[in-house]
N, C-alpha and C positions, 0 to 999 in steps of 0.2 A: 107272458108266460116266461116264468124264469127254470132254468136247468140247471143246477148244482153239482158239481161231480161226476157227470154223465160219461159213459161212452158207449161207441156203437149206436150213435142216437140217429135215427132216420124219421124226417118230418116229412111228410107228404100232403101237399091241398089245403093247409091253410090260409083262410079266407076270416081276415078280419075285419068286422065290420063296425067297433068301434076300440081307440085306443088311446091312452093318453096321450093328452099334447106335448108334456114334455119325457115323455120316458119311451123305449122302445116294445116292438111287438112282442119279439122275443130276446133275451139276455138271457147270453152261456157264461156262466163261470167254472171255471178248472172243467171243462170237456174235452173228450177226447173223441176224434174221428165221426165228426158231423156230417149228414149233411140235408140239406134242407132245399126242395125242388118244389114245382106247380102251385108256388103260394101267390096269391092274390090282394093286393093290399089296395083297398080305396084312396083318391084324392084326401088329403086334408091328413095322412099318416105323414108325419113328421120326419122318425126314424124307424126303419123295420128291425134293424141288427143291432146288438152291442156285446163287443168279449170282452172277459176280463180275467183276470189270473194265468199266473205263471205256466200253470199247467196244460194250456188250453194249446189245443195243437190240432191240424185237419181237419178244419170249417170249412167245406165247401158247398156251395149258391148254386142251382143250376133252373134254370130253365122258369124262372118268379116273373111272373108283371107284377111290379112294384109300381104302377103309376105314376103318380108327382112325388114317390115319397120319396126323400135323401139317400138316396139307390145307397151310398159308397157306406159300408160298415164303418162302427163307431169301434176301434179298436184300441184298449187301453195299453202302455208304450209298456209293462212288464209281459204282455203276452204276445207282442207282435212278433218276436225272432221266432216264435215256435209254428207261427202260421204257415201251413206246409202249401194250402191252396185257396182262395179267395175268388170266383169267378162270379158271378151275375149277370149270364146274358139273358136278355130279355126275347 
C-alpha cells in the first residue's frame, strides 16, 4: 500500500497475508502525522515500513505484531530530521 501526500492518516488492523519479497507493506511518501496500530504481519514479511520525502514528519507504530518481519523502519536519510516519533512496541 503506497500513501502519497497524506495527512491525518490513521491505519487500524491491517493484516497482510501476502507481500512482496523485496518491497514493503506499506510506503509513506511526503505524509504528515501517521499513525499506524494493531497490524499484523505474517512470518516470511521482509519489511513492513518505508518513508521517504522531505516532507514526511509524525510516523508513529503503536501496538503491531510484526512477527519475524524487519521490525526497525526503512527510513530514507532526506526525511529522517523531520521524524518527530518512531515507536513499535510489540
Amino acid at each position: 500500500m503506497i500513501f502519497d501526500d497524506a495527512k491525518a492518516l490513521d491505519l487500524d488492523g491491517i493484516h497482510a497475508t501476502t507481500a512482496s519479497e523485496t518491497g514493503p507493506v506499506l510506503w509513506f511518501n511526503q505524509v504528515e502525522d501517521v499513525i499506524v496500530r494493531g497490524c499484523r504481519m505474517p512470518s516470511g514479511v521482509q519489511r513492513f515500513l518505508r518513508i521517504t520525502g522531505a516532507a514526511s514528519k509524525g510516523v508513529r507504530l503503536f501496538a503491531n505484531d510484526l512477527g519475524e518481519v524487519d521490525v526497525a523502519p526503512e527510513v530514507n536519510k532526506s526525511s529522517r530530521g523531520e521524524m518527530t516519533s518512531l515507536s513499535y512496541p510489540l
